[in-house]
N, C-alpha and C positions, 0 to 999 in steps of 0.2 A: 750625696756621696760623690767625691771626687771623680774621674773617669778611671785614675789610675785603680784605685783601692777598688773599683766597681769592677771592674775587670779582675781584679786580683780573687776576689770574692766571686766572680762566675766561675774560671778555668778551677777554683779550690774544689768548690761545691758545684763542679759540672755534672755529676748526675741528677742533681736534684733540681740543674737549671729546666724551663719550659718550653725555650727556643733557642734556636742555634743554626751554626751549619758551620761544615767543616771549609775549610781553605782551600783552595787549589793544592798538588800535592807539590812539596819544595825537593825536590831533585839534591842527591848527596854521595858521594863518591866518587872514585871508591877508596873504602876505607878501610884499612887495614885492621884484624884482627887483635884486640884488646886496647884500638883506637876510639879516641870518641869526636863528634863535632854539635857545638852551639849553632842553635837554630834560633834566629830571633823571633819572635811573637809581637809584636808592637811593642812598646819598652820592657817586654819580659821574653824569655826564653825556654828552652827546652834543652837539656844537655844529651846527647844520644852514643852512651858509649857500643861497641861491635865487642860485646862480650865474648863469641866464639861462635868458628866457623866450622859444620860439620862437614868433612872432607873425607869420604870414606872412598878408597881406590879400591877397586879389583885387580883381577888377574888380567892382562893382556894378554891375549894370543898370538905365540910365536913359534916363526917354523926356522927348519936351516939350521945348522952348527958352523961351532967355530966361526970362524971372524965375515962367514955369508948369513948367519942367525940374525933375524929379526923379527921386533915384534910388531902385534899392531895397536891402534888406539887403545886406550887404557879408560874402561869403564870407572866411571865414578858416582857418587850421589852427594848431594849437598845441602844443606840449607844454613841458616844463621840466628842466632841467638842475643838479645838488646838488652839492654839495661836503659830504659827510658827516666830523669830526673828532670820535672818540673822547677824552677826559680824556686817557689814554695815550700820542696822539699820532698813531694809525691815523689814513689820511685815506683817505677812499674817493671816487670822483668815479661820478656818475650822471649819463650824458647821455640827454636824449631822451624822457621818459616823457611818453606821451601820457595824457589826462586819462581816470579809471577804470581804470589800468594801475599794475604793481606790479613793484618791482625788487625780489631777493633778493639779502643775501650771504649764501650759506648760514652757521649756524649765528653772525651777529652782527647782523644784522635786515633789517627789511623796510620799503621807505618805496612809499605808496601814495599819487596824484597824483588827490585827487577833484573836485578846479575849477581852470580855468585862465581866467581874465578879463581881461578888460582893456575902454577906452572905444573903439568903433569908430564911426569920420565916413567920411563922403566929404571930401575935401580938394582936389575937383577935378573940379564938376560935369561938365566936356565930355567929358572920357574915364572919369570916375566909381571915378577912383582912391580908394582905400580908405587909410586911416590908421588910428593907433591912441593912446593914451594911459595909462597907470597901469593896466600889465599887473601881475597878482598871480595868486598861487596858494595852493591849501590843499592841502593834505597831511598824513597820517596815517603815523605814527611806530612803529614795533612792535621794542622791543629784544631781543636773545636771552639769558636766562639761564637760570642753572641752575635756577630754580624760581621758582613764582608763589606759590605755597600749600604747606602744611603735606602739602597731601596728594600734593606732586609730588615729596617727601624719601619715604628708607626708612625703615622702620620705628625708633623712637625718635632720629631728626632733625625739625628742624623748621625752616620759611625762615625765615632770616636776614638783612632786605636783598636780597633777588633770590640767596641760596648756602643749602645744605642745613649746616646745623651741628648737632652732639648737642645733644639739648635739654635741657635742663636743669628747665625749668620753661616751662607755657602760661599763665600767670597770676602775680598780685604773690601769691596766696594759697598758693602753693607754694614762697616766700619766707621771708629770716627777715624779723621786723619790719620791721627797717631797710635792706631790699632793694627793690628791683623786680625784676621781669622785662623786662630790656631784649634783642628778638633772642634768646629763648628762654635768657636767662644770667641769674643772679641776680648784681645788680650794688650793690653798699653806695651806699646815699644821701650825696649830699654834704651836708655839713652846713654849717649856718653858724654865727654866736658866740653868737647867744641865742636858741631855739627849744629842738624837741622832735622828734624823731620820729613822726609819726602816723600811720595806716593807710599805708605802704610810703612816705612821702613826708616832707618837713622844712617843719614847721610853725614859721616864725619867731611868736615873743613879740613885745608891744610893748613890753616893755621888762624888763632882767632888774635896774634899781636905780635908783635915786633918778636918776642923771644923765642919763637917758632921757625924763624928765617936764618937765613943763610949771613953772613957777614956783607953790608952792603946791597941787602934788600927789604922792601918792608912790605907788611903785612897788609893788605890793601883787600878788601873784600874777600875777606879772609881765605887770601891767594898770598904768595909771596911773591915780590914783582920789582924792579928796577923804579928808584923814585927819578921819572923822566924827566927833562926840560921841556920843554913845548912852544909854541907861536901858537897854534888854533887846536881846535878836536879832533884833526884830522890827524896828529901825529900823538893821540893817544888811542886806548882800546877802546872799545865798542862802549865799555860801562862805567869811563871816564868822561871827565873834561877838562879843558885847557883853564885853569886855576890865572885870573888877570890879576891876583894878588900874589903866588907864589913862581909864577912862568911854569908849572910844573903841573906833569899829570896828575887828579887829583880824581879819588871814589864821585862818583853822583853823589850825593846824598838818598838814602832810600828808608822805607819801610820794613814792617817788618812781614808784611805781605804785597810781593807787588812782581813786578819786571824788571831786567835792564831792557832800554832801547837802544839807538843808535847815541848815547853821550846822554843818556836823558834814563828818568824811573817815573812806570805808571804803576799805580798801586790798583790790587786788585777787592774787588769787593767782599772777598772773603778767601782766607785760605784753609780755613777748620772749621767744625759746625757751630763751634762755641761764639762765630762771630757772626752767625744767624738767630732770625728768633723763634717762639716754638713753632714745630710742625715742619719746619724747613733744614737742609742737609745743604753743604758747601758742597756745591758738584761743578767740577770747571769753574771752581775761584764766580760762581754763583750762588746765592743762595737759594734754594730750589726745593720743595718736597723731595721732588722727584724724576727722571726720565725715561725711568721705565722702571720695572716689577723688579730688578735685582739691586735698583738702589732702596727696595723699601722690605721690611720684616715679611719673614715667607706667609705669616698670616692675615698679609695686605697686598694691596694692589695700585700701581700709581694713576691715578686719574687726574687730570688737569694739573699734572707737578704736584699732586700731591698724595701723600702715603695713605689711604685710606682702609683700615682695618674691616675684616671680614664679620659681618655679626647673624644672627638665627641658626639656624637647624642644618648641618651639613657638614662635607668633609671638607676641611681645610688644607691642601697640599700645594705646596709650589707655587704658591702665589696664587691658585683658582678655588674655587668656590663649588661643593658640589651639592644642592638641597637633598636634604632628607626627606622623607615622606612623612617624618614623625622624629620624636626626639624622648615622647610623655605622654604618657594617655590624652593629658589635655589638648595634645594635637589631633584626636580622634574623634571622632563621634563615639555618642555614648555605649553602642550595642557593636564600639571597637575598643581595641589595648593596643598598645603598643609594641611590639616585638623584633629585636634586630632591624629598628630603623623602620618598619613596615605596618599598618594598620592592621591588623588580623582580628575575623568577627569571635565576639564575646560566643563560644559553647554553652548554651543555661539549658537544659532540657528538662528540668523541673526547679522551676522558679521564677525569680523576674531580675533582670538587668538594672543595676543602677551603679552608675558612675565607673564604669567600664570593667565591671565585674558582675558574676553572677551568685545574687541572695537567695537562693536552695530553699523552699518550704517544704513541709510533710505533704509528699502526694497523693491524693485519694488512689482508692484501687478500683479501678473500673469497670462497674457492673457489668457481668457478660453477658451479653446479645444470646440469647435462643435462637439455636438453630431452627429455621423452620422444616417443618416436617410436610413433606408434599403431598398433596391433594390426589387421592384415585378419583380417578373421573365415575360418575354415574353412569352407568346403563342403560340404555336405552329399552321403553319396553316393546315386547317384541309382538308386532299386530295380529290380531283375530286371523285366523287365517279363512279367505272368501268361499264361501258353501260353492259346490259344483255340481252339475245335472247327474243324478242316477242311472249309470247304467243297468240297473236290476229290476224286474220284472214286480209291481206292486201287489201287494197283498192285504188284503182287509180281513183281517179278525173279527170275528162274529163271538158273540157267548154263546157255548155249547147246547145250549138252553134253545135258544131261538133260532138253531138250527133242526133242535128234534120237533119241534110244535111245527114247524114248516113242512118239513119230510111227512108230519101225522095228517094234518089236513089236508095235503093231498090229494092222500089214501082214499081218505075218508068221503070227500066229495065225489070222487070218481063211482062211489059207489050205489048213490042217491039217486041216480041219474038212470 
């Protein structure tokens, strides 16, 4: 898509655009009430007409009669009313902005309302009615587009007109000769019928032959010039010589790449790249890669005079080089993926890893452990307890028997005697 029409197709479809940002705000006023003023946008516009301004006066306060009556300042309230049209044909209508107050449409802009004036009288000293005249407003304009700067494009774009396009080239010195850089494109110079090409631009001649001059001069290095007499070089110009066949001042003879010198032409070893071979750029009438990073493509870098292109895993910006850690899995170890440039570990928590992903199997469910149930200690038994000496008085039990046979013979002996 061209830049123009890419552009034309954001500001259409800018809500549905991704990124953006608005403008600096463009300063407008003041402008008179049912006036409008064109804003340009990069080769598009915004037309802003001041549909109407709200002016409502109060009553002044006034004291005194007759011709010592006077009043004093005259309350008012204000704000103002837009009729915004897009190139395109978008109309948008803003009613109502009071002054220091700011309308959005999202993502296609923003109009900010920073003075609203107008001439205020009394028109009627008794009741000290309030009037007004040549009510105007200023306002600040802020458009939405896809970019301000080089730096709001990704890496190897660059703004275009308010659009991100590849760049091609940030300067004419990254051009062939007979190029510019126009919007980051190298663009062939238009030519005209008698000139030259010179540092990226077309150098018209004053004249490329006699019917370009004046009556009485001729066309001489495509100058018009007095055809001299002469004796030596010294009574011609610089990029002449003293002609021993005609006594006259006469062109060097030259190239069609070269110099004048003092009466003399050295030709240069190149003046376009077309008279290099590949790999090499005319730079100072050399043929050269390179002399630094701005004569070679932003996605290279000049080493040894020569343009040498960036290659592997990384950012490429402005001419440097920035390594990824990763670009694709297969920059990873296997039990990694690859994520926003960064190795990050494969998550598999029922399964097994292979090739920087995780193959999920059916998990067993895992028999559960027995709580153990704690052990009461045993008892200890508790010892005889050790016999102690009697304090009690002993007694021997006899059978009642062999007590009364005891008591009888006695008796009985005692009596024998």
């Amino acid at each position: 898509m061209k830049p123009r029409l890419a552009l034309f197709a954001l500001l259409l479809f800018a809500p549905f655009a991704l990124a953006g940002t608005y403008l600096a705000p463009i300063s407008e006023g003041p402008i008179y009430e049912g006036n409008s003023v064109r804003i340009p946008i990069g080769t598009y516009w915004a037309d802003i007409r001041v549909y109407s301004l709200g002016i409502e006066g109060g009553y002044a306060h006034c004291t005194g009669n007759g011709s010592s009556r006077s009043c004093g300042p005259c309350p008012v309230t204000e704000d103002a009313s837009f009729i915004v049209t897009l190139w395109n044909g978008t109309e948008t209508r803003l009613s109502g902005i009071a002054e220091n107050s700011t309308q959005t449409v999202e993502k296609q802009f923003k109009l900010t309302v920073t003075r609203v004036e107008e001439n205020l009288f009394v028109d009627n000293l008794d009741a000290g009615h309030c009037a007004y005249t040549d009510a105007r407003v200023t306002f600040q304009f802020s458009p939405y587009v896809e970019c301000a700067s080089d730096s709001d494009c990704d890496s190897g774009k660059g703004c275009a007109n308010y659009y991100c396009v590849s760049s091609e080239c940030n300067s004419n010195a990254q051009c062939a000769q007979d190029e510019n850089c126009t919007f980051h494109q190298c663009v062939s110079i238009r030519h005209g019928t008698c000139g030259e090409v010179g540092n990226h631009t077309w150098v018209p001649y004053q004249c490329c032959d006699d019917g370009a001059c004046s009556s009485g001069l001729h066309c001489m290095r495509n100058t018009c010039r007095l055809y001299r007499l002469c004796t030596s070089n010294g009574d011609c110009l610089f990029d002449e010589h003293c002609s021993s066949y005609t006594s006259h001042c006469e062109i060097v003879p030259s190239t069609s790449c070269g110099t004048y010198g003092m009466h003399s032409w050295t030709n240069f070893s190149c003046c376009n790249d077309s008279a290099c071979g590949p790999g090499t750029r005319c730079i100072s009438h050399e043929c050269l890669g390179c002399t630094s990073d701005s004569d070679c493509p932003l996605n290279a870098s000049c080493r040894s005079n020569s343009c040498v292109p960036f290659t592997g895993c990384g950012l490429i910006a402005n001419h440097t080089f920035t390594p990824y850690e990763c670009c694709s899995n297969s920059d990873c170890f296997d039990e990694f993926f690859c994520s926003n440039h960064s190795c990050d570990p494969v998550r598999c928590q029922c399964g097994q890893i292979a090739n920087h992903i995780c193959v999920t199997t059916e998990c067993a469910t895992p028999t559960p452990t027995p709580t153990p149930v704690p052990r009461t200690p045993t008892p200890a038994p508790t010892p005889a307890p050790t016999p102690q000496p009697s304090t009690c008085p002993v007694v021997f039990l006899l059978p009642l028997g062999l007590i009364a046979a005891a008591l009888f013979s006695r008796k009985g002996g005692a009596s024998h005697q």
